[in-house]
C-alpha positions as CSV (number, residue, x, y, z in Angstrom):
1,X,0.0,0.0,0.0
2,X,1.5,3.3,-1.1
3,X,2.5,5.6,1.8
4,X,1.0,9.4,1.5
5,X,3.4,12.0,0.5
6,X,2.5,13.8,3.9
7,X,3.9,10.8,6.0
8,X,6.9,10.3,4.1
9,X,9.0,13.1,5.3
10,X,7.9,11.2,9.4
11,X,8.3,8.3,8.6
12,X,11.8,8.8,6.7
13,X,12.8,10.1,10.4
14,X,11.7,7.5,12.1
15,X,13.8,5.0,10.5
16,X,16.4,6.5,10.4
17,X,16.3,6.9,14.3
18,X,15.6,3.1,14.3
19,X,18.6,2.2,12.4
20,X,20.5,4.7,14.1
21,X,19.5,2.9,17.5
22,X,20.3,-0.4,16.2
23,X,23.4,0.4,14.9
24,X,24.4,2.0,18.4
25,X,23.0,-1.3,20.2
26,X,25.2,-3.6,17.8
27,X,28.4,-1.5,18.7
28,X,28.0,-2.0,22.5
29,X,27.2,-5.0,22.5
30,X,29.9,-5.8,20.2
31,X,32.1,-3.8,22.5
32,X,31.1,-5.5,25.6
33,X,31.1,-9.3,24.0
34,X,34.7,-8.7,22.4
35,X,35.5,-12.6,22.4
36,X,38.8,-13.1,24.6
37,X,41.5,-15.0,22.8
38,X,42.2,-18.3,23.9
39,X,45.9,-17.2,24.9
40,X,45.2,-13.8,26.5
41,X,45.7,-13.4,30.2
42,X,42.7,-13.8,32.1
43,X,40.9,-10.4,33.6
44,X,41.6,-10.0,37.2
45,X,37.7,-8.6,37.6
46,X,34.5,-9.7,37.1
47,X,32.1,-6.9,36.1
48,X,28.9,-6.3,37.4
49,X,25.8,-8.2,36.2
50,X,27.8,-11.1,35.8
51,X,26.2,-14.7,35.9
52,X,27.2,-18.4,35.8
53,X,24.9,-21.1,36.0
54,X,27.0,-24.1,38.0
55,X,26.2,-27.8,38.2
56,X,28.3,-28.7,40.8
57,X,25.6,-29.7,43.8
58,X,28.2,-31.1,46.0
59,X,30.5,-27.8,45.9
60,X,27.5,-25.7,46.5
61,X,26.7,-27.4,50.1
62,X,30.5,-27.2,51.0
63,X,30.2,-23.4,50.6
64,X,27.2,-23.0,52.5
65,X,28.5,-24.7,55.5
66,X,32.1,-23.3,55.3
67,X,29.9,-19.8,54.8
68,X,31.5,-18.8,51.7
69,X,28.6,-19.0,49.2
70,X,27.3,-15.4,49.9
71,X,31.2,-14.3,49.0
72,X,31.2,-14.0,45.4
73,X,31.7,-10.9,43.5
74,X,29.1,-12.2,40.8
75,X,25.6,-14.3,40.6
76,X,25.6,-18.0,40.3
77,X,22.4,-20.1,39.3
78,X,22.9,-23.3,40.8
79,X,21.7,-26.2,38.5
80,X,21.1,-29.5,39.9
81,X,23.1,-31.5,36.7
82,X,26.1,-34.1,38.0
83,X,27.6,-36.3,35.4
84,X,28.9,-36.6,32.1
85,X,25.6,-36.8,30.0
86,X,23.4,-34.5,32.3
87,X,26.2,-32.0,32.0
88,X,26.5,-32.5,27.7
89,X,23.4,-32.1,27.5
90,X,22.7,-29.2,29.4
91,X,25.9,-27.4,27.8
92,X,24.7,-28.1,23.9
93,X,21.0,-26.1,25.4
94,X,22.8,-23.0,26.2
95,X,21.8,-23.6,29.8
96,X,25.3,-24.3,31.6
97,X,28.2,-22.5,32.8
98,X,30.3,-24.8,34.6
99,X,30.1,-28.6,35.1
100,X,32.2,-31.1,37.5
101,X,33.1,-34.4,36.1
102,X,35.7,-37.1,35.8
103,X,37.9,-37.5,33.1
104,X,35.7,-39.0,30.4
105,X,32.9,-36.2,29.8
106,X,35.5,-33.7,28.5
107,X,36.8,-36.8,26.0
108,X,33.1,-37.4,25.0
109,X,31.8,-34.0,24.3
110,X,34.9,-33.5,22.0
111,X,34.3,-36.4,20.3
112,X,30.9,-35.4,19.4
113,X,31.3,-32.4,18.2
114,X,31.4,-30.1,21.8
115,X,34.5,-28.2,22.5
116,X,35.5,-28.2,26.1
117,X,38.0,-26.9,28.4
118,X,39.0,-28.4,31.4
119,X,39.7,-25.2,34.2
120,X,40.3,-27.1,37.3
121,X,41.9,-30.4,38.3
122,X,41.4,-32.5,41.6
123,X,42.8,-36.0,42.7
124,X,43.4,-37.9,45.6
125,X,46.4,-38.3,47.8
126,X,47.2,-41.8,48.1
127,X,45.3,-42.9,45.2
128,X,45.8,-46.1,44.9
129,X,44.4,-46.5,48.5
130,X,41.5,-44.5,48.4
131,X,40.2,-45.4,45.5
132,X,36.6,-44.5,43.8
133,X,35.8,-47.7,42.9
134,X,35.9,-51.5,43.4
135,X,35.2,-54.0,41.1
136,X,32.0,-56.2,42.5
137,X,31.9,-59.4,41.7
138,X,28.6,-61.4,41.5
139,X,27.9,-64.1,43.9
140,X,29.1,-67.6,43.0
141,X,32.0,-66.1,40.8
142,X,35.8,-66.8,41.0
143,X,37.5,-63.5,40.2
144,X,40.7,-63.1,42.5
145,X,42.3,-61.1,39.8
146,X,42.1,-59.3,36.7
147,X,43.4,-62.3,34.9
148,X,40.1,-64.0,36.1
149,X,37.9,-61.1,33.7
150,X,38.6,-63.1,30.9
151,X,35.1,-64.8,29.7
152,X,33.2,-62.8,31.9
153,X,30.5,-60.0,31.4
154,X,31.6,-57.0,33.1
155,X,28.9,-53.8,33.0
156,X,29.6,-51.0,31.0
157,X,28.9,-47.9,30.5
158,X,30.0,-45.5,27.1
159,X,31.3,-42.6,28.1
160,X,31.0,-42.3,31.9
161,X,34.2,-42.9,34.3
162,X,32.9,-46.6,35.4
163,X,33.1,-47.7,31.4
164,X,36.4,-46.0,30.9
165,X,37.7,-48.0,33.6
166,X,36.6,-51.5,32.4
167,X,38.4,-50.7,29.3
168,X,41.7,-49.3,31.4
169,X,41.0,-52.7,33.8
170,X,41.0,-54.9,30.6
171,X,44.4,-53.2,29.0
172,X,46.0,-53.8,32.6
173,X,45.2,-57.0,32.2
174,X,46.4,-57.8,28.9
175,X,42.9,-58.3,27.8
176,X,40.6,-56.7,25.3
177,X,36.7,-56.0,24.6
178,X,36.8,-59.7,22.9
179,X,38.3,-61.2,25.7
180,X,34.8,-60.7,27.5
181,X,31.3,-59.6,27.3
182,X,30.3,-56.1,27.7
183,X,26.8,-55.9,29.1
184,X,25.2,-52.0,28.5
185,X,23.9,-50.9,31.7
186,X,23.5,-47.1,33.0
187,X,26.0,-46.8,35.9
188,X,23.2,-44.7,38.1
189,X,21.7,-45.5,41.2
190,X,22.2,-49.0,42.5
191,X,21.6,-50.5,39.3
192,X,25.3,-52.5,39.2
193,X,24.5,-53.8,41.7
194,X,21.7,-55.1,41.5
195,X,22.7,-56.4,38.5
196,X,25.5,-58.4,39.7
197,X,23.2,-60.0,42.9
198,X,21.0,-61.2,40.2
199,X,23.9,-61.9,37.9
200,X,23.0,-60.2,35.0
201,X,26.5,-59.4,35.2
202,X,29.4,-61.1,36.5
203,X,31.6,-58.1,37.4
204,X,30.6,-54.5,37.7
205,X,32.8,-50.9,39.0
206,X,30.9,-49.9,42.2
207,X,31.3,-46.8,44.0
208,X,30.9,-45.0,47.0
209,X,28.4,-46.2,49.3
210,X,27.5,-49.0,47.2
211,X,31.1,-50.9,47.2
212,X,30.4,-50.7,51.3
213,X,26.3,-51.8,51.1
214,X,26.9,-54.4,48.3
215,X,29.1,-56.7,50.6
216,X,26.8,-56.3,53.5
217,X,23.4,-56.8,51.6
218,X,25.0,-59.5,49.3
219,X,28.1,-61.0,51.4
220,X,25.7,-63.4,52.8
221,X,25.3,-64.8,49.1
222,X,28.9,-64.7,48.1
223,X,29.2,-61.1,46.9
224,X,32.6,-60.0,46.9
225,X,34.7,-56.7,45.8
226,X,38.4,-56.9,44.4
227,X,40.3,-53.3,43.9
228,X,41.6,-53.0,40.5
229,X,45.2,-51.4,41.5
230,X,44.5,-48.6,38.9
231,X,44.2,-44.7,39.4
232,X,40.9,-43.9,39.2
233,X,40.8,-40.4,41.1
234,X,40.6,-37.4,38.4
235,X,37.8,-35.0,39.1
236,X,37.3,-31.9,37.6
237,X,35.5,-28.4,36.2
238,X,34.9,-28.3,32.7
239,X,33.1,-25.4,30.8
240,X,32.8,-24.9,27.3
241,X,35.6,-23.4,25.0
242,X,32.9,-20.5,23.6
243,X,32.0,-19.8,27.6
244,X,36.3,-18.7,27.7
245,X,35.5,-16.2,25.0
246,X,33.2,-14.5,27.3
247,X,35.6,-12.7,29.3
248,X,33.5,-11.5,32.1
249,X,32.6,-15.4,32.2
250,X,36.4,-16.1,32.3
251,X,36.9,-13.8,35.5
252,X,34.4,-15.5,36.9
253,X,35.2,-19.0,36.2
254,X,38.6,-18.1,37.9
255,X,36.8,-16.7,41.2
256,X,34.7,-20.0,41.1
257,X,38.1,-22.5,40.6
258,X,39.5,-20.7,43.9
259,X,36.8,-21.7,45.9
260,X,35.8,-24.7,44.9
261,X,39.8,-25.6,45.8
262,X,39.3,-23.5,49.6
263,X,36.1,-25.6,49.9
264,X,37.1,-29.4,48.4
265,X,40.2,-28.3,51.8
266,X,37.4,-27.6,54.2
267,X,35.6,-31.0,53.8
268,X,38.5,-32.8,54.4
269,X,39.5,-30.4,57.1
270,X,35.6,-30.3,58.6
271,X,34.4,-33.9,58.2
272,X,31.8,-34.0,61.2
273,X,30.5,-31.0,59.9
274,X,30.8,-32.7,56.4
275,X,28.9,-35.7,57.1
276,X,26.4,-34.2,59.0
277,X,25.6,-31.7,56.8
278,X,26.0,-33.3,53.3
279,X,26.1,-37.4,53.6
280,X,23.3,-37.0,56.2
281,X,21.4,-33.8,56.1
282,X,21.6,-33.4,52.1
283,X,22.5,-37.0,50.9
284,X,20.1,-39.2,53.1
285,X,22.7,-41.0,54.2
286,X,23.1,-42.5,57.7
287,X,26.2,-41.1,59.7
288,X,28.4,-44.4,59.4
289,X,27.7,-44.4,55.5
290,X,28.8,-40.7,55.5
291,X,31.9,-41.3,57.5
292,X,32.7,-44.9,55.3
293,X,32.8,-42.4,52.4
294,X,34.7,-39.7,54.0
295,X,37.3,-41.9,55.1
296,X,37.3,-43.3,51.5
297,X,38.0,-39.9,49.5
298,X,41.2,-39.6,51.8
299,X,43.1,-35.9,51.3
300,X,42.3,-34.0,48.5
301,X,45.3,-33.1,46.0
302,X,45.2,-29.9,44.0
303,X,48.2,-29.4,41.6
304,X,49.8,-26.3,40.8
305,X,51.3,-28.4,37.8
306,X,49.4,-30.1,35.4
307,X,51.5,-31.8,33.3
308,X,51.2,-35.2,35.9
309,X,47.4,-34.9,35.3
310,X,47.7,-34.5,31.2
311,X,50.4,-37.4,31.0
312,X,48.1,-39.8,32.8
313,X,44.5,-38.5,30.7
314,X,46.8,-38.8,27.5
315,X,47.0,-42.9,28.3
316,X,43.2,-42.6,28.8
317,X,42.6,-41.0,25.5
318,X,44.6,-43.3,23.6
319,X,42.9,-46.9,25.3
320,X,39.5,-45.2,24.7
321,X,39.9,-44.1,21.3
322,X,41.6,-48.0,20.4
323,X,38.9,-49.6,22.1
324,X,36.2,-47.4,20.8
325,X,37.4,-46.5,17.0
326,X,37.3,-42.6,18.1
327,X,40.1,-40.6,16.4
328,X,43.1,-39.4,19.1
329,X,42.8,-36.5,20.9
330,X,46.0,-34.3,22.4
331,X,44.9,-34.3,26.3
332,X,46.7,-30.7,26.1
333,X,44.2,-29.6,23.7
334,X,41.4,-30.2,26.6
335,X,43.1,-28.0,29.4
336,X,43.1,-24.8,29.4
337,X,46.7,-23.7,31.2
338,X,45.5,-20.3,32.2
339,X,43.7,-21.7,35.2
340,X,46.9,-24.2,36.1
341,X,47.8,-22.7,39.4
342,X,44.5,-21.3,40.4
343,X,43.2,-23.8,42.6
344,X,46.7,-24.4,44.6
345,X,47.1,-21.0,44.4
346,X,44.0,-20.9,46.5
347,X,44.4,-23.2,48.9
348,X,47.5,-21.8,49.8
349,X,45.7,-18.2,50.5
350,X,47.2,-16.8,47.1
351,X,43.8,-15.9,45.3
């Protein structure tokens, strides 16, 4: 419809003012989202109005009973996601910040096409002692060692820690994916082992709480548990490569790495306090199961150096991606070196 000639000379105005507008908006935004390259320092502030959303449930009740949740200089969202897949999935919606997970999610998501950095690295002292899980083995079956996996079927899990261990367990061994069965099961809950006390499975990982209930609900039966002498202890904070570019997001990702190293030291500093509040107030758990697990994690280790930490996921990446027919990834390639001695740094009252 053909616009009168007295409204032209208005309307002209108008969009000019609109395009005007928008082309101010586009500037300051573009200003204020000016992507931070990959190898430029991090900012040492985090500017107002700054946000992460953070799946880390565990962290977040540390903070509030060490009293340092209320401290931070910017606004976290607190997202109820743990594990690999959860935290994928939640990262490919736009709807995560930060995730904490052990060394296979970061492999994963760059495997299928999600680019991750790794900002913070934890492991245990004493590893081989405190270990995060035992292999169960079904009632009525002979495994003494890891010699004895051979013809058995061992649950598994793609892409979460406990099926990255069978594979590591098998190598150890001298064994491979054809030397056994592989039986798909989600590693969630207590469905191991239940499916080893029905022997659906003949040998399963089981963690936490479940390597100390299995024997007691199953020992009866013949249920037993054999430790499989490998490291099994990497935890960490992932985020994803585009959240780096972001540098407000960057500051605050490097405010959140120093306290979730001054609070992993307060729960192994604080453990009645710990087990109270988390294992039995948060968790469900009863007190002997909280301090069972306690005892279990041992003392935290945070490096200043990562290059231990890269070695050992590099021997990770490369059974995974034998066994699994994924292309080889440089473990270096998943770190991201700027936040190397942030969590030490921390600990030791430097950030």
């Amino acid at each position: 419809m053909p616009v009168p000639a007295l409204m032209r000379p208005a309307l002209a105005v108008l969009l000019l003012a609109a395009l005007t507008g928008c082309a101010g908006g586009g500037e300051q935004r573009n200003t204020a989202a000016a992507a931070l390259a990959a190898d430029a320092p991090l900012p040492a502030t985090v500017p107002k109005g700054t946000k992460l959303i953070v799946g880390d449930p565990t962290t977040k009740v540390a903070l509030q009973l060490s009293g340092e949740i209320d401290t931070f200089s910017f606004d976290i969202e607190w997202a109820n996601i743990s594990g690999g897949p959860q935290t994928s999935e939640a990262f490919r919606a736009d709807a995560l910040d930060v995730g904490a997970v052990a060394e296979i999610p970061p492999i994963h998501a760059t495997w299928t096409g999600l680019p991750v950095k790794i900002v913070a690295s934890k492991f245990r002292k004493d590893p081989l002692q405190h270990p995060t899980y035992e292999l169960g083995i079904a009632p009525g079956v002979t495994v003494k060692t890891l010699a004895d996996l051979r013809g058995k079927k061992i649950a598994y899990s793609p892409g979460q820690a406990q099926g990255a261990l069978v594979l590591k367990v098998l190598h150890q061994a001298g064994l491979t994916k054809n030397d056994v069965t592989l039986v798909e099961l989600p590693s969630t809950g207590d469905v191991y082992p239940n499916a080893l006390a029905s022997r659906q499975v003949d040998v399963a990982p089981i963690g936490g709480v479940n390597i100390r209930r299995y024997t007691a609900k199953f020992g009866k039966d013949g249920a037993t548990t054999i430790r499989h002498g490998l490291r099994d202890d990497p935890s960490h904070l992932y985020v994803r490569t585009k959240t780096l570019q972001d540098p407000a997001k960057a500051a605050a990702i490097r405010e959140y790495v120093a306290a979730w190293a001054r609070a992993s030291r307060w729960v192994y500093e604080h453990p009645e306090e710990w087990i109270s509040g988390y294992y039995v107030k948060d968790q469900g758990l009863s007190a002997a199961d909280g301090r069972y697990l306690a005892e279990l994690a041992g003392e935290p280790d945070i490096p200043a150096d990562w290059s231990g930490a890269i070695a050992r996921h590099q021997e990770t990446i490369d059974i995974l991606a034998k066994e699994t027919g994924n292309p080889p990834l440089k473990a270096q390639d998943l770190y991201d070196l700027r936040y190397e001695t942030v969590g030490a740094d921390a600990i030791k009252g430097g950030a």
